[in-house]
LOZAZA-13199 format. One record per residue: residue number from 1; x, y, z of N, C-alpha, C in turn. Coordinates in nm, 2 decimals, padded with zeros to 4 digits, always signed. Layout:
BEGIN
pt seq = NUM&n.u = X&n.v = Y&n.w = Z&ca.u = X&ca.v = Y&ca.w = Z&c.u = X&c.v = Y&c.w = Z
...
REM end
This chain:
BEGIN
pt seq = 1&n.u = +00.45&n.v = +06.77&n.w = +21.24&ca.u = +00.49&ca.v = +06.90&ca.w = +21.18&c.u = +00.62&c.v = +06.95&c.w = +21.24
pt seq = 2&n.u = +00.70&n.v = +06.97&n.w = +21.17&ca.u = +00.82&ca.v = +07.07&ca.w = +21.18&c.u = +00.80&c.v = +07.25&c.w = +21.20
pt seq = 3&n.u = +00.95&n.v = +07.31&n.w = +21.17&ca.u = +00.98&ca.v = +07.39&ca.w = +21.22&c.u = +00.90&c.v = +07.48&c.w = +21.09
pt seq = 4&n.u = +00.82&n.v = +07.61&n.w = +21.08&ca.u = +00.83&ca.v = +07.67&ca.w = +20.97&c.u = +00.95&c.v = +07.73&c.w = +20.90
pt seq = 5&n.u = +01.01&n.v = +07.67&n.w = +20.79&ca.u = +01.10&ca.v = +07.73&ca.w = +20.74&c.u = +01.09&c.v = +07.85&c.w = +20.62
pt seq = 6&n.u = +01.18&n.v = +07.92&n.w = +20.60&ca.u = +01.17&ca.v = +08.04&ca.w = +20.53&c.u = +01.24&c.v = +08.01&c.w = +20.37
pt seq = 7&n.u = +01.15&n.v = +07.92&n.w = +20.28&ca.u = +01.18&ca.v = +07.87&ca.w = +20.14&c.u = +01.12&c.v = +07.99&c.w = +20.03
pt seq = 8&n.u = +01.21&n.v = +08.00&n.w = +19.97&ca.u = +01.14&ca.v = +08.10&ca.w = +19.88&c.u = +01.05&c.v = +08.07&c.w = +19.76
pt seq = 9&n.u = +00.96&n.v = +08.17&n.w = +19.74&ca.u = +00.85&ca.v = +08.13&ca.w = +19.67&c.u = +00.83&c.v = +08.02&c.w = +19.55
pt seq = 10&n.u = +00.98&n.v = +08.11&n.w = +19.46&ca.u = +01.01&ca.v = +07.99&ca.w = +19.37&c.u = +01.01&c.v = +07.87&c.w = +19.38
pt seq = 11&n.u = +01.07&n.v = +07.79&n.w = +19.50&ca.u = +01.11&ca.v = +07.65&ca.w = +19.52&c.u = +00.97&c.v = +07.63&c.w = +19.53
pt seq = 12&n.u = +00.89&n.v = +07.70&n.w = +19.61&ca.u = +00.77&ca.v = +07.60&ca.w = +19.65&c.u = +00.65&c.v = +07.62&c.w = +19.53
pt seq = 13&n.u = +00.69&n.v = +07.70&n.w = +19.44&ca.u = +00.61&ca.v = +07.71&ca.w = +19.31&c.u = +00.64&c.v = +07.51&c.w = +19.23
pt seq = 14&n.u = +00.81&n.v = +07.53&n.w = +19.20&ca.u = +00.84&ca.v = +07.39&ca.w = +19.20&c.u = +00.80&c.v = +07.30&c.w = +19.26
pt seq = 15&n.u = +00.82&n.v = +07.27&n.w = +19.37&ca.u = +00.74&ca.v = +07.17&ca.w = +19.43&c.u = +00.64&c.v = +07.17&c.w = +19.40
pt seq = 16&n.u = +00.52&n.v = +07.29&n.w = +19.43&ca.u = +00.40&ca.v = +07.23&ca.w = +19.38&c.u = +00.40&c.v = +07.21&c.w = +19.23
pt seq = 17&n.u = +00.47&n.v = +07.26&n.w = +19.14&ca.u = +00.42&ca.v = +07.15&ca.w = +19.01&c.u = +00.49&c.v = +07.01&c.w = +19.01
pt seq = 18&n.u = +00.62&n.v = +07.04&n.w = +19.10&ca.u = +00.64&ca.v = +06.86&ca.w = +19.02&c.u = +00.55&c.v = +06.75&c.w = +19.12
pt seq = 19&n.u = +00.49&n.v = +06.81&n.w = +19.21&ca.u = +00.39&ca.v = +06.71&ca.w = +19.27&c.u = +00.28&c.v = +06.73&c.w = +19.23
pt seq = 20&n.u = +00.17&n.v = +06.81&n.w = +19.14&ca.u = +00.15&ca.v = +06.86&ca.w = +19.05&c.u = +00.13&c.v = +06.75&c.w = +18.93
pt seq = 21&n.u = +00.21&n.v = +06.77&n.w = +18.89&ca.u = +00.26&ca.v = +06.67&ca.w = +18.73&c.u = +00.25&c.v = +06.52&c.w = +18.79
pt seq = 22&n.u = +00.31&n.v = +06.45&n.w = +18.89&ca.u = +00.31&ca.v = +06.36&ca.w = +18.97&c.u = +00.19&c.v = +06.25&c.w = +18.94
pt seq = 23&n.u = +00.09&n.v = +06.38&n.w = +19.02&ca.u = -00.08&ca.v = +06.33&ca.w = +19.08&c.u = -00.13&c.v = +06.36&c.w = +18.93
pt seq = 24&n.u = -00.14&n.v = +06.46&n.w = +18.85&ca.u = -00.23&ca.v = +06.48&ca.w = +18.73&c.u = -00.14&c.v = +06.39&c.w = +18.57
pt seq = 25&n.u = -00.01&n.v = +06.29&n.w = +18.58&ca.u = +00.03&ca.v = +06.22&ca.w = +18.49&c.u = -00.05&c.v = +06.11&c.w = +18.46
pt seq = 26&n.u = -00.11&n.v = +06.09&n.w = +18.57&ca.u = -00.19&ca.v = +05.95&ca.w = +18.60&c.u = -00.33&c.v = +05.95&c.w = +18.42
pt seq = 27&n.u = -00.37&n.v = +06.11&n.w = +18.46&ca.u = -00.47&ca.v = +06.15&ca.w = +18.35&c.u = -00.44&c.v = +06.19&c.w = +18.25
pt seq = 28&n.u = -00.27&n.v = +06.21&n.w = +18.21&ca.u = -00.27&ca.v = +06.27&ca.w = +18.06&c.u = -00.26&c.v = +06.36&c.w = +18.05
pt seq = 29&n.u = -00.26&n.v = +06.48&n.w = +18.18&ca.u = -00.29&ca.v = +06.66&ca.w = +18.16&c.u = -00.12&c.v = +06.68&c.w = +18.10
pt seq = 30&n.u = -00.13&n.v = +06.75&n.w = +18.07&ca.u = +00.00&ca.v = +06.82&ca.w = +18.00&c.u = +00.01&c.v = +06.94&c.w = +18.09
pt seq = 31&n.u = +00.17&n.v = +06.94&n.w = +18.09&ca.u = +00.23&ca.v = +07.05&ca.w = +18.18&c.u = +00.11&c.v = +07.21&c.w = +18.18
pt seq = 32&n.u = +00.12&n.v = +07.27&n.w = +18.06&ca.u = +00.02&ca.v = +07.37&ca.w = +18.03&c.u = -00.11&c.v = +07.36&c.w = +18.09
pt seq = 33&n.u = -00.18&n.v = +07.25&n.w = +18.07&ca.u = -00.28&ca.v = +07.24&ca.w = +18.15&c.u = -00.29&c.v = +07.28&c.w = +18.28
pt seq = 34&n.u = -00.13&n.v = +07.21&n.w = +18.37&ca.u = -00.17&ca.v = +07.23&ca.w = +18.47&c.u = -00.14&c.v = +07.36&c.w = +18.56
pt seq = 35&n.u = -00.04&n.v = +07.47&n.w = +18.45&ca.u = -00.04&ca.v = +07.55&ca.w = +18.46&c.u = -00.18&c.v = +07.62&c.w = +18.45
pt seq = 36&n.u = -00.26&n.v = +07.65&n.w = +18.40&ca.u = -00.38&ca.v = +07.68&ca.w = +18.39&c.u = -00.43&c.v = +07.65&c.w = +18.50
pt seq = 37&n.u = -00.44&n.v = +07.53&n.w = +18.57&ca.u = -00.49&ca.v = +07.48&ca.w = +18.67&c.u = -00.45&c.v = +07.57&c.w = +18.79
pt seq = 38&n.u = -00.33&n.v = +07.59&n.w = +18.80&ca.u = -00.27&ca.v = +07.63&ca.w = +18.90&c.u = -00.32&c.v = +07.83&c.w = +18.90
pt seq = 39&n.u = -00.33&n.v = +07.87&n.w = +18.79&ca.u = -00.30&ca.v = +08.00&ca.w = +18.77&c.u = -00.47&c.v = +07.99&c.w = +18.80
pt seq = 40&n.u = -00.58&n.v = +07.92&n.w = +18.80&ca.u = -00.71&ca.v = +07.92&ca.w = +18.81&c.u = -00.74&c.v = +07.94&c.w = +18.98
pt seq = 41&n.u = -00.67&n.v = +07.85&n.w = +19.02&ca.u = -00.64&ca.v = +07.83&ca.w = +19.21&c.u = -00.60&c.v = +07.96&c.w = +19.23
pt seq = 42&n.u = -00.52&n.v = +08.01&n.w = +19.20&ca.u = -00.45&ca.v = +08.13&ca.w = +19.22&c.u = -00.57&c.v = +08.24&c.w = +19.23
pt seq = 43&n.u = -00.62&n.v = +08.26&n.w = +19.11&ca.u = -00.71&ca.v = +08.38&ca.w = +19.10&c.u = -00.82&c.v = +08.36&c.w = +19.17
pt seq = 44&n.u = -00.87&n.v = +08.24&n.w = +19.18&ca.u = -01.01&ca.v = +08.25&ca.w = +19.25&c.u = -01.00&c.v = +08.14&c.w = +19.33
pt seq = 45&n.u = -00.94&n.v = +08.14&n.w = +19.45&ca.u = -00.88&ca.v = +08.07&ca.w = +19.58&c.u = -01.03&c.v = +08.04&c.w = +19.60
pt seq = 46&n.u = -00.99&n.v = +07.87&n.w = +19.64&ca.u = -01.14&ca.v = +07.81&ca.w = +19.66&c.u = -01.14&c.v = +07.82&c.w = +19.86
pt seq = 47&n.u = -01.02&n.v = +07.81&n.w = +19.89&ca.u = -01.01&ca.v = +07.83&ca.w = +20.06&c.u = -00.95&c.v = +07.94&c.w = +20.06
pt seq = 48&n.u = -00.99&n.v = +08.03&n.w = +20.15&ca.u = -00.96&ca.v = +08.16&ca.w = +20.18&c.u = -00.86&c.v = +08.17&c.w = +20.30
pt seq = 49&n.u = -00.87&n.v = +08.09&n.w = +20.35&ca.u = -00.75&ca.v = +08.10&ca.w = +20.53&c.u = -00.79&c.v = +07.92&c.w = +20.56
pt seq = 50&n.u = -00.65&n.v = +07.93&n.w = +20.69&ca.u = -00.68&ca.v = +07.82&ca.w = +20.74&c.u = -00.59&c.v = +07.83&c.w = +20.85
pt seq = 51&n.u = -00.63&n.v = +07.78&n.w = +20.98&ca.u = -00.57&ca.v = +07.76&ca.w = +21.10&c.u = -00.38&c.v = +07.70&c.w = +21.09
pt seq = 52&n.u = -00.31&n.v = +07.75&n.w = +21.14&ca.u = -00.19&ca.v = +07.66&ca.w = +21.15&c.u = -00.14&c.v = +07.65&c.w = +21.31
pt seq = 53&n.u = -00.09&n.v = +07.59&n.w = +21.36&ca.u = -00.08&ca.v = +07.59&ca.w = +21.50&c.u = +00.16&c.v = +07.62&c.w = +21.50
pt seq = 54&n.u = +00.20&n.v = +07.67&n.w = +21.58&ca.u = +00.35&ca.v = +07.66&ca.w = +21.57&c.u = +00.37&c.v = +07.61&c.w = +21.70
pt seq = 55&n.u = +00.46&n.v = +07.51&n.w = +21.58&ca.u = +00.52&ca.v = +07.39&ca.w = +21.72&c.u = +00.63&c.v = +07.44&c.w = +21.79
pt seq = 56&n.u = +00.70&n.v = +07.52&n.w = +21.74&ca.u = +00.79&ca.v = +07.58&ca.w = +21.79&c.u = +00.83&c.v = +07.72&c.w = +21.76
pt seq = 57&n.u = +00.86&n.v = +07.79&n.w = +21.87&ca.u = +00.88&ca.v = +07.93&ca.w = +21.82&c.u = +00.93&c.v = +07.93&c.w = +21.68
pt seq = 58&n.u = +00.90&n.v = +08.06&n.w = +21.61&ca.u = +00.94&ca.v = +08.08&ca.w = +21.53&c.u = +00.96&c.v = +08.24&c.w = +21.52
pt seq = 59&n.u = +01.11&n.v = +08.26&n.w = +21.46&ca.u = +01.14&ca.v = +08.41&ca.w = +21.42&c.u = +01.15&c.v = +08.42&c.w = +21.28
pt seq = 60&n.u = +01.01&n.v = +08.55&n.w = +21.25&ca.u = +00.95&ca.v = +08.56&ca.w = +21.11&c.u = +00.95&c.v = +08.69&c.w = +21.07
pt seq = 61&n.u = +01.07&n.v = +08.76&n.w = +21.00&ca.u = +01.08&ca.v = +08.86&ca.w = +20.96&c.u = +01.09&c.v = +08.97&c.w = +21.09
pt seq = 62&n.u = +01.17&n.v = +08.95&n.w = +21.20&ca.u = +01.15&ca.v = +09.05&ca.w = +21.33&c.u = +01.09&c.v = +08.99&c.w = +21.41
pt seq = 63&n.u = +00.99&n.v = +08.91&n.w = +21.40&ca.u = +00.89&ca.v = +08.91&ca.w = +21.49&c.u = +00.92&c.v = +08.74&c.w = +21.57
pt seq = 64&n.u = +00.84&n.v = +08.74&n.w = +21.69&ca.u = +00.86&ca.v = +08.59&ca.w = +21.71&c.u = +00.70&c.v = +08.51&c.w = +21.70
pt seq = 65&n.u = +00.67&n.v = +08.43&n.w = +21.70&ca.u = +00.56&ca.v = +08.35&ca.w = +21.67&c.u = +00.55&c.v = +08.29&c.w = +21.78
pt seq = 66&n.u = +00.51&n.v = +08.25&n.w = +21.90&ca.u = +00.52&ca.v = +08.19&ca.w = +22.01&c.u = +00.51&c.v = +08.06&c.w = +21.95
pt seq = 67&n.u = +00.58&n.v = +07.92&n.w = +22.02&ca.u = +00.48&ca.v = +07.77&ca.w = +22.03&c.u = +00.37&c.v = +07.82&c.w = +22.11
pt seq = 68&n.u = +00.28&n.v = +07.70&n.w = +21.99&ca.u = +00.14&ca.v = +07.68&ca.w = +22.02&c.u = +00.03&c.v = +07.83&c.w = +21.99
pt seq = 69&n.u = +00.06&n.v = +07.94&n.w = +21.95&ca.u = -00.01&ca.v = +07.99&ca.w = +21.90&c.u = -00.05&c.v = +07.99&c.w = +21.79
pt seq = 70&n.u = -00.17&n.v = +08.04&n.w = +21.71&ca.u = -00.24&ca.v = +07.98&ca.w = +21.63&c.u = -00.24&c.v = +08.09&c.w = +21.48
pt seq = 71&n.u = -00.20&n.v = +08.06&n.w = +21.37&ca.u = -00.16&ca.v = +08.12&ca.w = +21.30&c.u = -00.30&c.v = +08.14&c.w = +21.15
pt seq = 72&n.u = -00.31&n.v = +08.22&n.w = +21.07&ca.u = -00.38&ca.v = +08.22&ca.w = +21.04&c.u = -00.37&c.v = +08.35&c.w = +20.91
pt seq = 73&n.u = -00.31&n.v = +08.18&n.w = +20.78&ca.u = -00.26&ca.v = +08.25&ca.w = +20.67&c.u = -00.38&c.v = +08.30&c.w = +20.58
pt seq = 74&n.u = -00.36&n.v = +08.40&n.w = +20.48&ca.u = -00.49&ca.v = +08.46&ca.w = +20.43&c.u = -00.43&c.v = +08.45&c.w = +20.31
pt seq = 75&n.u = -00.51&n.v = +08.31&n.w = +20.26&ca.u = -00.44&ca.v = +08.28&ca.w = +20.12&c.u = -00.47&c.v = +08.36&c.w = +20.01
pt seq = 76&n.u = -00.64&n.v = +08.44&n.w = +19.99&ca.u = -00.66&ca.v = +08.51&ca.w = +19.93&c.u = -00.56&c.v = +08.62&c.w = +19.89
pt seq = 77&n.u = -00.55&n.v = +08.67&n.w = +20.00&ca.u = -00.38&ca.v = +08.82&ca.w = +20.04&c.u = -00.30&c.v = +08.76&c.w = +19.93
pt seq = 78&n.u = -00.22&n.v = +08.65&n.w = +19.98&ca.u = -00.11&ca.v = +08.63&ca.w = +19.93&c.u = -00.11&c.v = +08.62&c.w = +19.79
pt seq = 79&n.u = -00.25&n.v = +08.55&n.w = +19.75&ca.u = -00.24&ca.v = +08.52&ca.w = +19.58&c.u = -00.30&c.v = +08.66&c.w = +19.50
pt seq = 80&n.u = -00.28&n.v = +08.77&n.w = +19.57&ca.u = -00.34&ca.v = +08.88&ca.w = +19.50&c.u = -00.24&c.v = +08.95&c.w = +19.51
pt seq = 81&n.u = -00.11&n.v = +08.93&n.w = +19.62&ca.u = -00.02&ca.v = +09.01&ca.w = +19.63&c.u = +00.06&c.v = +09.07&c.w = +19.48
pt seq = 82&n.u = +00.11&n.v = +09.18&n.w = +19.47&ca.u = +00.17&ca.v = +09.26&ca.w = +19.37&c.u = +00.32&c.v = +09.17&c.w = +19.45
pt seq = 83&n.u = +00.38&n.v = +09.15&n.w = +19.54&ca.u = +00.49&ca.v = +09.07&ca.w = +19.60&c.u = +00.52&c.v = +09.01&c.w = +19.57
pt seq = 84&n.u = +00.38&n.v = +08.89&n.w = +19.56&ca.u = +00.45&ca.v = +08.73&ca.w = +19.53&c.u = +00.45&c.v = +08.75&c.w = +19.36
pt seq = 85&n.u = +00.33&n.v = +08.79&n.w = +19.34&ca.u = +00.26&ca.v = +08.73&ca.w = +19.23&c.u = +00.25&c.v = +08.91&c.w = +19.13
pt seq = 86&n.u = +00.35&n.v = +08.94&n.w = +18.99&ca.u = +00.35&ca.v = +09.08&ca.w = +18.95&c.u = +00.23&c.v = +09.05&c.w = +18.87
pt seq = 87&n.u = +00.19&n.v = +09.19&n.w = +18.87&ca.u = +00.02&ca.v = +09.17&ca.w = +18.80&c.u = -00.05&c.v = +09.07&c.w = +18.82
pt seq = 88&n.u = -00.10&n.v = +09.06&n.w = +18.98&ca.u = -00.17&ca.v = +09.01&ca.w = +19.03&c.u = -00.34&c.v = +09.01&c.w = +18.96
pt seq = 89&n.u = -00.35&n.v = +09.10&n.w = +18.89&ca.u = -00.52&ca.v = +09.10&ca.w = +18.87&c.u = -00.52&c.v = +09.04&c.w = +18.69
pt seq = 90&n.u = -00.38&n.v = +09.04&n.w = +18.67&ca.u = -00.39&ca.v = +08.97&ca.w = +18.51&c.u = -00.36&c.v = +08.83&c.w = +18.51
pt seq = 91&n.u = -00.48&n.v = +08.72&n.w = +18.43&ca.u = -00.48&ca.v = +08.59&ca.w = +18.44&c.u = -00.32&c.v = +08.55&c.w = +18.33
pt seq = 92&n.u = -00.24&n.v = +08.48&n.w = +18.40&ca.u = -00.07&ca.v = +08.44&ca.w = +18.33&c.u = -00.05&c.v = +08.35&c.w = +18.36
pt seq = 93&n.u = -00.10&n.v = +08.15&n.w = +18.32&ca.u = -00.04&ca.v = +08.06&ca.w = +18.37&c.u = +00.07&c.v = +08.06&c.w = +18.34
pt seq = 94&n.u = +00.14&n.v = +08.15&n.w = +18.29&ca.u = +00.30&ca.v = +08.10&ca.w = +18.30&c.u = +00.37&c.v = +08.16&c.w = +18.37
pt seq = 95&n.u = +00.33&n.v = +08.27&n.w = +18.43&ca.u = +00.39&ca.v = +08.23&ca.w = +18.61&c.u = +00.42&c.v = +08.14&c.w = +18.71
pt seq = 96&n.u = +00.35&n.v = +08.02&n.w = +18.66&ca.u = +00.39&ca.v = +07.90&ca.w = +18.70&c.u = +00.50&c.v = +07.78&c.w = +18.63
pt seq = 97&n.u = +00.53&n.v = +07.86&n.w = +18.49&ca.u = +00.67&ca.v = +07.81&ca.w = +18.45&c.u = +00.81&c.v = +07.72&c.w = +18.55
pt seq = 98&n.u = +00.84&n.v = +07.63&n.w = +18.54&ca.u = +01.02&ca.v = +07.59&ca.w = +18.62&c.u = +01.09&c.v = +07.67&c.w = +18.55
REM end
């Protein structure tokens, strides 16, 4: 593991579809599909949190993250955020548009 870097949401929306499209080409799903797919994950998160360990300090909005302490994202939060995601409580796979 590397450094956590500060990529913005967009890019990593990208990434996850063209890796995405990648793994689900194999079966024929059509982009739309996997938008649906994605916007399904989104609303009703099947993992709720999960441990991350920082290998190296990290300075995260002000703050510092020590190495080796244990982090502990709350994915539910994030995918309900009004932040990331506008109208969070309305189902829109095309928020997942490139």
């Amino acid at each position: 593991m590397g450094k956590f870097k500060s990529l913005s949401h967009a890019w990593l929306i990208n990434l996850q579809i063209k890796i995405s499209e990648r793994v689900l080409n194999s079966y024929n799903i059509k982009l739309n599909q996997i938008q649906v797919i994605q916007e399904t994950l989104r609303s009703a998160s099947i993992l709720s949190f999960t441990f991350r360990e920082a290998v190296t300090d990290v300075e995260l909005e002000g703050y510092t993250v020590p190495k080796g302490w244990k982090v502990l994202p709350l994915f539910r939060s994030i995918h309900h955020s009004a932040h990331f995601f506008p109208q969070p409580e309305k189902f829109d796979p095309s928020r997942f548009e490139v």
